[in-house]
C-alpha positions as CSV (number, residue, x, y, z in Angstrom):
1,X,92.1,147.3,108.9
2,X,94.1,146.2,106.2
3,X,92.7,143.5,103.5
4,X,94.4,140.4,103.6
5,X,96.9,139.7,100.9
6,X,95.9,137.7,97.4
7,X,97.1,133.9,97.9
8,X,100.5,133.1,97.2
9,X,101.7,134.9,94.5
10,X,105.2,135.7,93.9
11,X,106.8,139.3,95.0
12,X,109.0,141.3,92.5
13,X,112.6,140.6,93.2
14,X,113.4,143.9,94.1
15,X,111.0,144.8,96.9
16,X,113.0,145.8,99.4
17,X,113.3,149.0,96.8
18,X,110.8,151.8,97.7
19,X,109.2,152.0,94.5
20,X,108.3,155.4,94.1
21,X,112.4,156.0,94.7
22,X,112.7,154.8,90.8
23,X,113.2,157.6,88.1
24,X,110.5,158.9,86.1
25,X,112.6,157.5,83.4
26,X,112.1,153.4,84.5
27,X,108.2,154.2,85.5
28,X,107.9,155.5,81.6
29,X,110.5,152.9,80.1
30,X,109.1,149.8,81.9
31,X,105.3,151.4,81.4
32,X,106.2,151.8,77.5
33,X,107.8,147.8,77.5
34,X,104.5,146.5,79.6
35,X,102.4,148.4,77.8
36,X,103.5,147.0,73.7
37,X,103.1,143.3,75.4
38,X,99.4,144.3,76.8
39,X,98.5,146.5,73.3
40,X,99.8,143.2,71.5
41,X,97.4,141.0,73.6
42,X,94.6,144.0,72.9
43,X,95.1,143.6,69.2
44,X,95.7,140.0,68.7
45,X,92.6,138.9,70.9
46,X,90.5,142.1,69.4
47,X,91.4,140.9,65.5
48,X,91.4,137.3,66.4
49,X,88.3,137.4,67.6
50,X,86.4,140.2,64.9
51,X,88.2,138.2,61.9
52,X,87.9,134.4,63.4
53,X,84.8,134.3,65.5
54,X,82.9,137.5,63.9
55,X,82.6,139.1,66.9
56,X,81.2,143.1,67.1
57,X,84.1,145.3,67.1
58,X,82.2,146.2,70.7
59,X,82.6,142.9,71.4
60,X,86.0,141.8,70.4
61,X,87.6,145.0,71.8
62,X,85.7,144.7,75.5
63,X,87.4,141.2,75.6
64,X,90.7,141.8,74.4
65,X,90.6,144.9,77.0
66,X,90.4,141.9,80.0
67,X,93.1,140.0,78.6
68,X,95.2,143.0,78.4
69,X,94.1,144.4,81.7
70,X,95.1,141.2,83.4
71,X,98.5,141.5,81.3
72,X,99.0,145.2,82.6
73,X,98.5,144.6,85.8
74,X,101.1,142.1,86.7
75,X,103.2,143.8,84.2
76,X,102.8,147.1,86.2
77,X,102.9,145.7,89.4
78,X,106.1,143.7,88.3
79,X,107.9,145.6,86.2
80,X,106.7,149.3,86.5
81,X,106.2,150.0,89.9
82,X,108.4,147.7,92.0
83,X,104.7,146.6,93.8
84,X,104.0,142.9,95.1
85,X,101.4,141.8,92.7
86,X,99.6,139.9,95.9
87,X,98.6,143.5,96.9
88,X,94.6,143.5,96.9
89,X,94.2,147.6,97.3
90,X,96.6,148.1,94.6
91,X,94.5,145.4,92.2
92,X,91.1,147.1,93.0
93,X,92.4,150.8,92.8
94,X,94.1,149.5,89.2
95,X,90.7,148.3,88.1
96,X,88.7,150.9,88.9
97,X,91.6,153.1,86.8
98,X,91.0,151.0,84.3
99,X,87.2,150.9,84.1
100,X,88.0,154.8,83.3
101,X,90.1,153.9,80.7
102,X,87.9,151.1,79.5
103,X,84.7,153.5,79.3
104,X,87.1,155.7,77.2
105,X,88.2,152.9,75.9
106,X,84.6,152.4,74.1
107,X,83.9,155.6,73.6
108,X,86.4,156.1,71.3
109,X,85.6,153.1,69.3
110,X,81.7,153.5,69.2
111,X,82.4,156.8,68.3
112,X,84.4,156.5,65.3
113,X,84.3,152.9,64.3
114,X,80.3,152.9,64.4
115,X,79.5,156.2,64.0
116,X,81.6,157.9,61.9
117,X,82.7,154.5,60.1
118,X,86.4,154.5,60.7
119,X,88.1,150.9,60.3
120,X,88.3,148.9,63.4
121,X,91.9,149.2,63.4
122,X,91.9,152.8,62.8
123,X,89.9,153.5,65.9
124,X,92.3,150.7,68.1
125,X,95.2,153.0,67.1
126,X,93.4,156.4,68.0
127,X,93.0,154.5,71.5
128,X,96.6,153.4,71.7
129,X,97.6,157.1,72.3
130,X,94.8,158.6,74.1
131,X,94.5,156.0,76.8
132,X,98.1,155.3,78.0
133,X,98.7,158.4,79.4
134,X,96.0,158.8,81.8
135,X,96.5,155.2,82.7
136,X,99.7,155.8,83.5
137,X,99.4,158.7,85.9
138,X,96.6,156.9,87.4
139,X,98.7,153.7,88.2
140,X,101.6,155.4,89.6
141,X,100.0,158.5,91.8
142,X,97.1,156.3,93.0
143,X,97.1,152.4,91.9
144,X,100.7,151.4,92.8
145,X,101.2,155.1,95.2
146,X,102.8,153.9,98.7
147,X,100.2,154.0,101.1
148,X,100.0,157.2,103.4
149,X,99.8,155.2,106.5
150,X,102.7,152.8,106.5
């Protein structure tokens, strides 16, 4: 049985395209374009709130990875992928991808920002190109994949 559908939010004006009928070439282009307005979310809310509210770099980046996540998502969904964002499977499944990512996510930044002393920024920039590309597989072959049984 099916889960319901999330309350009344808006479809992507080109449903009625399979979305898995796109090139390789839109996935990657409209991934790349969603993905520089959620890395600019990441760094303005992970700076903003390290600089302005002296939060750990722990702290600041695990909250500027929600806000981005949230800004991903719909992006994805939207622009990406050609999925309605109201789909609930294809929210949890790109959660659960992105608590992967998130755990690598801080990995990456306890490792070299506290341990090894790296700048804060250094380590955000080491995580901008490890972490997209195994996001990115993960949200189009098993987030936003067409479902097998319909």
């Amino acid at each position: 049985m099916a889960a319901p559908p999330l309350p009344a939010l808006r479809t992507v004006h080109h449903r009625h395209r399979p979305a898995f009928r796109l090139s390789w070439k839109r996935h990657i282009s409209g991934y790349a374009v969603v993905g520089l307005v959620s890395t600019g979310v990441h760094f303005a809310v992970a700076l903003g709130l390290a600089d302005l509210a002296d939060f750990t770099p722990l702290a600041a980046n695990a909250c500027a990875f929600v806000s981005a996540l949230l800004t991903s998502y719909v992006g994805n969904a939207v622009i990406t992928f050609g999925s309605p964002i109201r789909s609930r499977e294809a929210f949890i499944k790109f959660c659960a991808a992105s608590l992967l990512a998130f755990a690598l996510n801080q990995i990456i930044v306890h490792l070299l920002s506290d341990r090894l002393g790296v700048p804060f920024v250094a380590s955000l920039f080491v995580v901008l190109f490890t972490v997209p590309p195994i996001t990115f597989l993960l949200a189009k072959y098993w987030a936003f994949a067409p479902r097998k049984d319909g």
